[in-house]
C-alpha positions in Angstrom: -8.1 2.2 36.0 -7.8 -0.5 33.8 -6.4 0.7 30.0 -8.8 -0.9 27.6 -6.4 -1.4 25.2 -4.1 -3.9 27.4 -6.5 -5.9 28.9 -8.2 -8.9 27.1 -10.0 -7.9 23.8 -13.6 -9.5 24.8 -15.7 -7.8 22.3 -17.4 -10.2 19.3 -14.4 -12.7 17.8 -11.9 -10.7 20.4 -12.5 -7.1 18.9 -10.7 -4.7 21.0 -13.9 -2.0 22.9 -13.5 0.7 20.7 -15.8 2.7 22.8 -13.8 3.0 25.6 -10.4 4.0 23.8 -9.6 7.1 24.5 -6.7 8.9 23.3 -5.2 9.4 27.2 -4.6 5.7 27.0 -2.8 5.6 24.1 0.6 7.0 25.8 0.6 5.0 28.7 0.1 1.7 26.7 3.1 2.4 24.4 5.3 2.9 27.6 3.3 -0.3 29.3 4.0 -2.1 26.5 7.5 -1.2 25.9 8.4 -1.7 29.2 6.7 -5.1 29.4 8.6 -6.1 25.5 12.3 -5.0 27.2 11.3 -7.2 30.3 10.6 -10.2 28.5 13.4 -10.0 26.1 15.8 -9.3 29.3 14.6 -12.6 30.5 15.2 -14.5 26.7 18.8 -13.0 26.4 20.1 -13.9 30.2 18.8 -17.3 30.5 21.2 -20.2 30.9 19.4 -22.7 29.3 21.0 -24.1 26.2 19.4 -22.0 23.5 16.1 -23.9 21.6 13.7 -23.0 19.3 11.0 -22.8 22.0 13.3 -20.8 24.7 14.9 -18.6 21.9 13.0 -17.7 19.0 9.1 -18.7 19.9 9.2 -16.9 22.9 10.8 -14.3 21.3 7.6 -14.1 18.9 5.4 -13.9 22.0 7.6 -11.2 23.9 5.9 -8.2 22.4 2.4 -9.2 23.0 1.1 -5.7 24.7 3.3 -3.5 22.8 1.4 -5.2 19.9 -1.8 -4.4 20.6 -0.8 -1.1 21.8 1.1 0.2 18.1 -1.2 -1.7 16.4 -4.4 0.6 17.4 -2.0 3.7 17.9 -0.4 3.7 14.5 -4.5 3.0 13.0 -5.7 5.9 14.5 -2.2 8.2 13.8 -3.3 7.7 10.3 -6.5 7.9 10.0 -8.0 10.5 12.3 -5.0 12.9 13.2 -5.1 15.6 15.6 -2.0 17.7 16.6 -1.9 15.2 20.5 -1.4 12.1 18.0 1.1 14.2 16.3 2.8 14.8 18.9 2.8 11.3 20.7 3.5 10.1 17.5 6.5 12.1 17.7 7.9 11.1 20.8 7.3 7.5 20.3 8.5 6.8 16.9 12.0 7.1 17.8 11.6 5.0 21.3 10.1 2.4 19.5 13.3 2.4 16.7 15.9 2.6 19.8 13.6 -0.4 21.4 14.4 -2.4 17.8 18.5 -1.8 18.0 18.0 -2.7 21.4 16.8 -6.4 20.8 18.2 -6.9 17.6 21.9 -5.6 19.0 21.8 -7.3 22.1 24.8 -9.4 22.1 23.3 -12.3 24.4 20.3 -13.0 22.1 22.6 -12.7 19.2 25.1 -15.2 20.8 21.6 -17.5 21.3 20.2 -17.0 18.1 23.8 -17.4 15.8 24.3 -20.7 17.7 21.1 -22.0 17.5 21.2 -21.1 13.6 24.4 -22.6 13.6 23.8 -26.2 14.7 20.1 -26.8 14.1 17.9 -29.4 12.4 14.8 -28.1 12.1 12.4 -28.3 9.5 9.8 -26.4 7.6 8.4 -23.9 9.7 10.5 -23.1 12.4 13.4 -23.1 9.9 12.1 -20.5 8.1 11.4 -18.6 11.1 14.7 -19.1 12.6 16.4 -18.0 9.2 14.8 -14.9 8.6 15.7 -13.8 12.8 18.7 -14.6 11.9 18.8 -12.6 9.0 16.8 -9.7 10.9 20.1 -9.7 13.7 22.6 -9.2 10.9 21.2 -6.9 8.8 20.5 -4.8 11.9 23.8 -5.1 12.9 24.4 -7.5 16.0 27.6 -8.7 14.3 29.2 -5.0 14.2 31.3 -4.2 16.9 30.0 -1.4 19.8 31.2 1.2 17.7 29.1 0.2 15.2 26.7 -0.9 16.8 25.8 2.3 18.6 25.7 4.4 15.2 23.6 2.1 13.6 21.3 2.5 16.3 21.3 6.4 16.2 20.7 6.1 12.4 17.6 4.5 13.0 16.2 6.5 15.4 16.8 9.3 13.2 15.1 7.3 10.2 12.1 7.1 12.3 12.1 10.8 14.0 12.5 12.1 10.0 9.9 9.5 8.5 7.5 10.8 10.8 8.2 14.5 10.2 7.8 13.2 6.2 4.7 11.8 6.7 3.0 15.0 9.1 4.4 17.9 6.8 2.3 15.8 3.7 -0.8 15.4 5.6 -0.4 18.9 6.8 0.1 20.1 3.2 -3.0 18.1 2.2 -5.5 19.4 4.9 -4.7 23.0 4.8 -5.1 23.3 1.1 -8.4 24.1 -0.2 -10.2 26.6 -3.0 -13.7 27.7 -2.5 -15.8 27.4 -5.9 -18.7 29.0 -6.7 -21.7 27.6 -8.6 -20.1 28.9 -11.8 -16.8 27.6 -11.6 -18.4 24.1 -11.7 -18.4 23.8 -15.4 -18.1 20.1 -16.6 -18.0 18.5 -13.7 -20.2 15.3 -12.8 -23.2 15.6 -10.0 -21.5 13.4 -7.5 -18.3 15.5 -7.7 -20.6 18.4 -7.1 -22.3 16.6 -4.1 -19.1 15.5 -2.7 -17.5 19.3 -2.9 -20.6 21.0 -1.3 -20.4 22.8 1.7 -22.9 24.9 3.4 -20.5 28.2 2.4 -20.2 26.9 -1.0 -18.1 24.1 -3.2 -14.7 22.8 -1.8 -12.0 21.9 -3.7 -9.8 19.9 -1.6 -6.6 17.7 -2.3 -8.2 14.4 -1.5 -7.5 12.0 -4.8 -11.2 11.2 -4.6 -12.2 14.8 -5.7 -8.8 16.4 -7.1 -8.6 13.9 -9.4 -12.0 13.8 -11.0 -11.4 17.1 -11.0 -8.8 17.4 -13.3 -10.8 15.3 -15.4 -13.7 16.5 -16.1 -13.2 20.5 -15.3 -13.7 22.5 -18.6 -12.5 25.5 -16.3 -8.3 25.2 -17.6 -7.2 27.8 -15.1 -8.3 25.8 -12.2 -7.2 23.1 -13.4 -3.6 24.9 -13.1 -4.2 25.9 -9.6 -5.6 22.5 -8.8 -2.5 20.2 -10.3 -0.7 22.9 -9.2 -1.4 22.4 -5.5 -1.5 18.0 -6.2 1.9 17.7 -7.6 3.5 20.7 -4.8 2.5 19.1 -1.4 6.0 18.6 0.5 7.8 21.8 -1.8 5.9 24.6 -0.4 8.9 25.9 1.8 8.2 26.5 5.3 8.0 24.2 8.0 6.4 21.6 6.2 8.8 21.5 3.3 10.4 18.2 3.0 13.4 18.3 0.1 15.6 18.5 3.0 14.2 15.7 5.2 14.6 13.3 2.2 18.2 14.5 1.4 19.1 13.9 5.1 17.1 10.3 4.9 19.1 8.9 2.0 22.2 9.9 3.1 21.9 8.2 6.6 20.4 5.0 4.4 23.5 5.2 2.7 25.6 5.4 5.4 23.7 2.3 7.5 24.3 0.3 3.8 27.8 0.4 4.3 28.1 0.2 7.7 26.5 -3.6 7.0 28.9 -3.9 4.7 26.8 -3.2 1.2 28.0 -0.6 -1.9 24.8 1.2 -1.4 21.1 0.9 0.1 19.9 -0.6 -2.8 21.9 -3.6 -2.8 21.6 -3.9 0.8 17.4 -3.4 0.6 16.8 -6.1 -2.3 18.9 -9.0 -0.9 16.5 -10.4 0.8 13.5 -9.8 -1.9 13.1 -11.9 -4.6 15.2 -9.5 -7.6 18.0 -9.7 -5.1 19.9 -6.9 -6.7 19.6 -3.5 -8.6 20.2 -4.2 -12.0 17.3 -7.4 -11.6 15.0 -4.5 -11.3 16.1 -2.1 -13.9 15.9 -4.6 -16.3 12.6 -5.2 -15.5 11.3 -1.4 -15.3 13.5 -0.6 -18.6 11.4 -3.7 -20.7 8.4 -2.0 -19.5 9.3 1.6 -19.9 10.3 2.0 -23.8 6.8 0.6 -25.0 4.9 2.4 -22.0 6.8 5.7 -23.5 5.8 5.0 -27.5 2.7 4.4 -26.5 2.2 7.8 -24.0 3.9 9.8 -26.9 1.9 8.5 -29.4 -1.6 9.2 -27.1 0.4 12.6 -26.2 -0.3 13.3 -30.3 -4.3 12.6 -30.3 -4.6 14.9 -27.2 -2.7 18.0 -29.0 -5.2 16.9 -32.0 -7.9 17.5 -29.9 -6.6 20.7 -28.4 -6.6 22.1 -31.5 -9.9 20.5 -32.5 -11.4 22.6 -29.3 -9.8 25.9 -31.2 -6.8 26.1 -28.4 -3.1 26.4 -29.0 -1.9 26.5 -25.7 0.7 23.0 -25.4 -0.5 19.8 -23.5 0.5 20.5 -19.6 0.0 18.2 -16.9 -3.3 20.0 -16.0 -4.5 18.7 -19.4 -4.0 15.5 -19.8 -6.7 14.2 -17.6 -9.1 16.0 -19.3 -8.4 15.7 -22.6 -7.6 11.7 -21.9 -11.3 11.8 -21.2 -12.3 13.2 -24.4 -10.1 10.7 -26.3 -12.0 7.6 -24.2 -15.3 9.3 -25.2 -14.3 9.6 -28.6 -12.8 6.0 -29.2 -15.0 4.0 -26.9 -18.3 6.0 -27.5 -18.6 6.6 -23.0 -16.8 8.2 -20.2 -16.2 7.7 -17.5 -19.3 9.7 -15.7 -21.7 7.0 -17.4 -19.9 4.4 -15.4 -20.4 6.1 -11.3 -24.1 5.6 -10.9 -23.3 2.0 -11.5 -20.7 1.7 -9.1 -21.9 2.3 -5.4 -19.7 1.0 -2.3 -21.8 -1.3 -0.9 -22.8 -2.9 -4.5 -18.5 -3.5 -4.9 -18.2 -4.0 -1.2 -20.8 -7.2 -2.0 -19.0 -7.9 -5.1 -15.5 -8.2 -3.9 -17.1 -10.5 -0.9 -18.6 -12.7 -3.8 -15.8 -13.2 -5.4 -14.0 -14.4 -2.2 -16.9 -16.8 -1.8 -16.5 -18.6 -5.4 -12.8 -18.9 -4.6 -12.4 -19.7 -1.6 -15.9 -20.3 0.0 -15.7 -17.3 2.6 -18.5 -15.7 3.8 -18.5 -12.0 5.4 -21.5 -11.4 8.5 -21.4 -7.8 9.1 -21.2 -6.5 12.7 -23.4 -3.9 14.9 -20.3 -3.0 16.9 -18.8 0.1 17.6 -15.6 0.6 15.1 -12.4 2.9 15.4 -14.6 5.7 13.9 -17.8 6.0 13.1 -17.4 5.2 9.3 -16.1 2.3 10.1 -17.5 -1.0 9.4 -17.1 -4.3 10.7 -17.8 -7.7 9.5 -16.5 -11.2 10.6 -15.0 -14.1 7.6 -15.9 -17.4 7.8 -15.1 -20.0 5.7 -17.9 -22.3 6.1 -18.9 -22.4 9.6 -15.1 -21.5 10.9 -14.0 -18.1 11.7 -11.1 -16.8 9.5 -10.8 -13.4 11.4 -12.9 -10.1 11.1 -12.4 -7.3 8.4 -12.9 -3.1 9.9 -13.4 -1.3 6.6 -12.8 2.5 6.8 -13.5 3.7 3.4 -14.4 7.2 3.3 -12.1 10.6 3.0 -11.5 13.0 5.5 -9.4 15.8 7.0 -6.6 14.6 9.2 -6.8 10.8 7.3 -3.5 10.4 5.9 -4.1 9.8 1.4 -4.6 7.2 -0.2 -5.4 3.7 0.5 -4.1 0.5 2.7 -4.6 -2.7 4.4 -3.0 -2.8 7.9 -3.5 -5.8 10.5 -4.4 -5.0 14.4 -3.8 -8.3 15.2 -1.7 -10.9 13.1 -2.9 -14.5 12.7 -0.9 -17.3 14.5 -1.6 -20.5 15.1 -5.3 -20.5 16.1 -5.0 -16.8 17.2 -7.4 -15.2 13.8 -6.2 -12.2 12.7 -8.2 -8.6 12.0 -7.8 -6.8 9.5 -8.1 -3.5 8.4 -9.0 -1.8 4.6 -8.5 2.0 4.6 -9.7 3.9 1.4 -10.3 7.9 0.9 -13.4 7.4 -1.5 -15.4 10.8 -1.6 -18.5 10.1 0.9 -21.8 10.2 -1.0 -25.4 9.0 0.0 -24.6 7.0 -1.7 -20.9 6.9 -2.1 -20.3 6.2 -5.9 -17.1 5.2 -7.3 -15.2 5.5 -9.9 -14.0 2.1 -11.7 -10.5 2.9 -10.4 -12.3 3.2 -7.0 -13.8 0.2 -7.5 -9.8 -1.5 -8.5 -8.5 0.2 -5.1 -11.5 -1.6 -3.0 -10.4 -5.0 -4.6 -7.0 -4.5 -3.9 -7.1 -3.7 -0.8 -9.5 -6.5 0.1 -6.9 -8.8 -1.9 -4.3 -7.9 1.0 -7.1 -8.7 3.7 -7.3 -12.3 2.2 -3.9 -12.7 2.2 -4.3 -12.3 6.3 -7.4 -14.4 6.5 -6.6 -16.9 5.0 -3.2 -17.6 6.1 -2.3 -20.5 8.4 1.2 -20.0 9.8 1.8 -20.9 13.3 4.7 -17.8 13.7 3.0 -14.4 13.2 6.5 -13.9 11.8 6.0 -15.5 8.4 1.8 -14.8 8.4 -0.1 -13.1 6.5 1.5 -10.3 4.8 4.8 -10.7 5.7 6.3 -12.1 2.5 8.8 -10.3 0.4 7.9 -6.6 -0.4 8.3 -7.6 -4.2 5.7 -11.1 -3.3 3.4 -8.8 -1.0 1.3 -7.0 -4.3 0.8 -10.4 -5.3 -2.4 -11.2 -4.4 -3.7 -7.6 -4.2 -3.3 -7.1 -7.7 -4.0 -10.5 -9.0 -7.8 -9.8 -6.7 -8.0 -7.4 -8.4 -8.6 -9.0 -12.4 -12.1 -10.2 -10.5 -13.6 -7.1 -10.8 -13.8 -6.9 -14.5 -15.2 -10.6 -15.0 -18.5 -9.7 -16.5 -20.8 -12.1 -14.9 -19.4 -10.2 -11.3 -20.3 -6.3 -12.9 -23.2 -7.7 -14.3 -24.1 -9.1 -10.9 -23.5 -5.8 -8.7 -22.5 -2.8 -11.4 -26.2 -1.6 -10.6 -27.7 1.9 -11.0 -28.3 3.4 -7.6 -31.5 4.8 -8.6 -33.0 1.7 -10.4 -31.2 -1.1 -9.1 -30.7 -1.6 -13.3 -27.5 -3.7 -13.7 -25.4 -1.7 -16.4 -26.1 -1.9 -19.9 -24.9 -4.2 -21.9 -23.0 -2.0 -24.2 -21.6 0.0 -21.8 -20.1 -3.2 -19.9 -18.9 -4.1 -23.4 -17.2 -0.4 -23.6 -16.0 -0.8 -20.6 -14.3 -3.6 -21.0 -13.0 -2.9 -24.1 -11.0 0.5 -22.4 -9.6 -1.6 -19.6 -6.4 -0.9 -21.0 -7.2 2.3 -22.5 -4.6 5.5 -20.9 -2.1 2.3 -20.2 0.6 4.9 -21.4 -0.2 7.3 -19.1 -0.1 5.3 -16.2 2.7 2.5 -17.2 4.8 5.9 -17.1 4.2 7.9 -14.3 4.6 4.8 -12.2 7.9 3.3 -13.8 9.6 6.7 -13.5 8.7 7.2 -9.7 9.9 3.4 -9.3 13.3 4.4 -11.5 14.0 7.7 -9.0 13.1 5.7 -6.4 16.4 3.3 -7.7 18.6 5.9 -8.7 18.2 7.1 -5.4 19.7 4.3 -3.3 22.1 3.3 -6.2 25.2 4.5 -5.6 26.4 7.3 -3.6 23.3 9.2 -2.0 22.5 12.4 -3.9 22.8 16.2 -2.1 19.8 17.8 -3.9 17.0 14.6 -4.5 14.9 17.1 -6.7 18.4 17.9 -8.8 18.8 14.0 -8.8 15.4 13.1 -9.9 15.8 16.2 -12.7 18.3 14.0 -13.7 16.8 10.4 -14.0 13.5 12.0 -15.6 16.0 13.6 -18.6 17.9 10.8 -19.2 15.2 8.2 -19.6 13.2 10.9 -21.7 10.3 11.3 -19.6 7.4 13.1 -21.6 6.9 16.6 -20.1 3.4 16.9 -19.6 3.2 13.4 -17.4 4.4 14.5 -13.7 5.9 11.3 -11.7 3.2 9.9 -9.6 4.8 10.4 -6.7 7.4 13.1 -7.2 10.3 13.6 -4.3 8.7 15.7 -1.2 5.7 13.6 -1.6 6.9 10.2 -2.3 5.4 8.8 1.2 5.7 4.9 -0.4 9.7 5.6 0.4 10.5 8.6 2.6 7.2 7.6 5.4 9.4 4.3 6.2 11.4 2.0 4.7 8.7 -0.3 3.5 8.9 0.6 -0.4 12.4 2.3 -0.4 14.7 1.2 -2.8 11.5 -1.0 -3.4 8.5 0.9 -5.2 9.4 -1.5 -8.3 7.6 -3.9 -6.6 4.0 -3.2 -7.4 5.4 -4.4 -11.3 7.5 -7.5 -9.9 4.4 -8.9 -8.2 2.6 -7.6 -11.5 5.1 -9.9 -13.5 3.5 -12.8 -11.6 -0.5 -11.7 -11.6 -1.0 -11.2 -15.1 0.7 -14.7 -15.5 -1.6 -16.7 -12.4 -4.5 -14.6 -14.0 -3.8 -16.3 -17.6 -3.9 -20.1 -15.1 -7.0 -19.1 -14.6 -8.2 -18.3 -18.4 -6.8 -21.3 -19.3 -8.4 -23.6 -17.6 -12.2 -21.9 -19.6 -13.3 -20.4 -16.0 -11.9 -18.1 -14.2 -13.4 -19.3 -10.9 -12.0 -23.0 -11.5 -12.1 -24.9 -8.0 -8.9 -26.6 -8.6 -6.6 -23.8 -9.7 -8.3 -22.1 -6.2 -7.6 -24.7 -4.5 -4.0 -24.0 -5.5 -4.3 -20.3 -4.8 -5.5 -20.6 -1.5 -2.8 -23.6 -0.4 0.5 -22.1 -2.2 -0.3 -17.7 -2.4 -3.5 -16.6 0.2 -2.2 -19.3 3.1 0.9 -19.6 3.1 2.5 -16.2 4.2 5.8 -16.2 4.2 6.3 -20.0 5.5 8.7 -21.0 2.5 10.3 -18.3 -0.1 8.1 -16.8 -2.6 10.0 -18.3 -5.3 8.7 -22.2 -4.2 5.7 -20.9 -3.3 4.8 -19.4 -7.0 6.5 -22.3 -8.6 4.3 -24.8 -7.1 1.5 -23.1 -7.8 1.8 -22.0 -11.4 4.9 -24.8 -12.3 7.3 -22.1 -13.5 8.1 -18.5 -12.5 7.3 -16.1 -15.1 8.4 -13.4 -17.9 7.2 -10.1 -18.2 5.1 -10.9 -21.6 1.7 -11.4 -19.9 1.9 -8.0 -17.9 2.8 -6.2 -21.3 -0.3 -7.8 -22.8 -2.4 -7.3 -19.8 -1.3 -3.2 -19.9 -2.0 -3.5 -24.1 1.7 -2.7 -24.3 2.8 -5.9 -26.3 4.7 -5.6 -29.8 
């Protein structure tokens, strides 16, 4: 029978037929695929041909065509609708697929092709680039080490991936199985959509979805739940048991350190920011330390107005972490006359769905035509990009929360662009499904973002998949995410599509002006539970590895005075940006380097007197959206903006500046 998954894509603009995926053909197209990847790169490394681009490095880039498809849908539906078989074949093939990696990147025949090739070359543009960064991919995963070498290296990384994976399950786990049933009178405070979204036919469900937990802790007047709520947030990964993982991320930085030095680097750190753009530890501390004494100030100073109004409310019980939230709510209502429950009803999904499409469409003239196809799942949506009457790829939003969808929110790609192959994209959210689904204004930050990410796939125009797209530097890659995301809060876009589900009402005037007027209201807050996480993350792969993480990040959190009542955001067993994969480790700074940069291409915008200026577009698209990774990030911001920047526009864009 023929596995729909490996044969040709025919559905609209080469969609894979969802419909007939089943998870039986997952397993055998991993193994297809693999075998099919090892093949081909057999055939690369023993040729006798003198080594060329074209026989070395582009067919390289087309080796893994199958195995592509294959992971690409796998690894989509691993983390978005998990069962225990996923699990399980997740399991089994997440090391294989590491082992497959050392294989190809240690095989000494490609290496011998590649290093001479590299050596004596005179290629240009492209292709250079391409070549470099294989190059660069051999050695850093250690084709130059002898076999001794070699063959540890390789059992490190397949223990990397085997413990990532446990990492990631044991959080999911912890988030699925934790719930509190509410009755009508434990509701107090809370909004009417958080009521909706918590209903069940046995009663209301707290769960630990950020879409419900969060508002939660905002607007619950009930303290003890509250308690039993953060309580539950900031434990997932340190509940003991068999989905405990303090040990799994001791064991993970100690083999990071150990495949540092086998590659010849002090420590992971310095070996994990070579290649990015801060190029070595103390670049980034600087960075998070400029940020972190004004973020403090100001989240002490805000600390004082919440105890105020603690003891306004007749309490004397200290601020907690369980507080904040709440009390941060009263503060906005009391200094910018709203809160954040006047804002939902104004803020649907399909209302910012349309409005981050708009946006894209003054920019960068694209156009989104939404699909009656069968998706991944049946939230899903579908809708093909054009840009004018050319087809820029397709975009499968999945937006909505549910059990056994892994938290929080991502763009992924099941098919890359290259050449005049168009990519598709994927947006995955864990908004709180409502008829309809209203958002929060964060909600409505996370939908840009993530759509920000998709643009940087459709529009990119690489010819090697290897520089397309998204694969940039991971300190380049929030680029234009977050800079997207500074079109939400132009006012002619709310005023256009921040409309009252009921009414169809755009929103008030003088609520748009309150809101606007907050955006960097709670900048303390946030500023610090971020740059903290970013700082353990650091101290982590600084240096020798720590024994006890959670004794280590004790440690970081006292010595740069962290306040008590703000947790990290992402505190040790469930720091999934670092101990999932190695994407973010020794790299959750980035989100601020890439901030450095989109406060400042922002401000080229304000400049010019209109935000949606053609000609600074123009720019955006050619030098950021389409370029990828084609030429280093550096050039590529340079040309665009004429400079690289400080970190004075992010401090004024967070209302941090002196």
């Amino acid at each position: 029978m023929t596995n729909p998954i490996l044969s040709d894509w025919t559905g609209p603009h080469g969609l894979p037929d969802f419909a007939a995926v089943r998870f039986e053909h997952y397993g055998p197209a991993l193994e297809e695929g693999l075998a099919e990847a090892r093949a081909r790169t057999t055939e690369i490394a023993e040729q006798e041909t003198v080594p060329t681009f074209e026989n070395t490095i582009a067919a390289l880039e087309r080796s893994g065509e199958a195995l592509d498809k294959a992971a690409s849908l796998f690894f989509h539906e691993a983390a978005t609708q998990s069962t225990p078989e996923t699990e399980a074949l997740q399991r089994e093939m997440s090391p294989k697929l590491a082992a497959f990696s050392s294989e190809v990147y240690q095989n000494q025949q490609l290496w011998a092709r590649v290093d001479a090739l590299y050596q004596d070359n005179e290629l240009t543009g492209e292709e250079a680039r391409v070549l470099e960064l294989y190059h660069r991919s051999f050695v850093r995963s250690g084709a130059a080490l002898d076999a001794d070498g070699r063959q540890r290296l390789a059992e490190i990384m397949q223990r990397l991936a085997e413990l990532g994976t446990a990492f990631t399950q044991n959080l999911l786990a912890d988030e699925r199985d934790w719930e509190l049933m509410l009755a009508e009178d434990d509701l107090a405070g809370l909004p009417d959509d958080l009521k909706r979204a918590m209903e069940t036919k046995d009663g209301y469900k707290l769960t630990l979805s950020r879409s419900v937990v969060v508002p939660f802790l905002e607007t619950s007047t009930r303290r003890d739940l509250r308690e039993t709520a953060w309580t539950a947030w900031t434990a997932r990964g340190a509940n003991g048991g068999e989905t405990d993982n303090r040990q799994i991320a001791a064991e993970i930085l100690a083999l990071r350190h150990e495949r540092a030095q086998l590659l010849g680097f002090d420590d992971f750190a310095s070996f994990k920011l070579a290649p990015e753009m801060a190029k070595e530890p103390g670049a980034v501390r600087d960075l998070l330390m400029q940020v972190w004494e004004p973020a403090k100030a100001k989240a002490e100073a805000d600390a004082d107005r919440l105890r105020a109004l603690i003891a306004a409310d007749g309490q004397n019980h200290p601020l907690e972490g369980w507080d904040w939230r709440f009390y941060e709510e009263k503060l906005r209502a009391a200094e910018h006359d709203f809160d954040a429950a006047e804002l939902k009803p104004y803020f649907t999904l399909d209302r910012m769905i349309e409005a981050s499409f708009e946006v894209a469409n003054r920019l960068f003239d694209l156009t989104a035509h939404e699909l009656d196809v069968p998706g991944p799942h049946p939230d899903a949506r579908i809708w093909q990009i054009r840009q004018g009457d050319r087809h820029m790829g397709v975009l499968v939003g999945d937006y909505f929360a549910r059990p056994g969808k892994r938290s929080g929110a991502w763009c992924g790609s099941m098919q890359s662009q290259e050449g005049a192959t168009r990519p598709i994209v994927t947006n995955v959210c864990n908004f709180a499904k409502g008829d309809p689904a209203l958002l929060t204004y964060d909600d409505a930050r996370t939908l840009f973002h993530e759509f920000g990410h998709a643009l940087h796939h459709l529009l990119s125009e690489a010819t090697y998949a290897r520089v397309s797209g998204t694969s940039v530097a991971r300190d380049f890659v929030e680029l234009p995410s977050q800079l997207y995301e500074h079109w939400l809060s132009v006012p002619d876009i709310l005023r256009g599509y921040a409309r009252h589900y009921e009414t169809g009402e755009p929103i008030p005037e003088d609520l748009l002006d309150k809101l606007l007027a907050a955006e960097t209201f709670g900048q303390g807050f946030q500023t610090v539970e971020y740059v903290a996480s970013a700082l353990v993350d650091l101290d982590f792969h600084t240096g020798a590895p720590p024994a006890d993480p959670m004794q280590a990040q004790a440690e970081t959190l006292a010595r740069i005075g962290m306040p008590d009542a703000i947790p990290m955001r992402h505190a040790t067993p469930h720091f999934a940006h670092i101990f999932s994969g190695d994407g973010y480790s020794a790299g959750y700074y980035s989100y601020m380097w890439s901030e450095v940069m989109d406060a400042d291409a922002f401000e080229a915008f304000e400049e010019t007197g209109d935000v949606f200026d053609a000609g600074m577009a123009d720019k955006l698209e050619e030098f950021i959206y389409s370029a990828g990774g084609t030429r280093p990030p550096e050039d590529l911001y340079t040309d665009f903006r004429g400079r690289m920047p400080g970190p004075e526009a992010l401090l004024r864009g967070r209302g941090l500046a002196a």
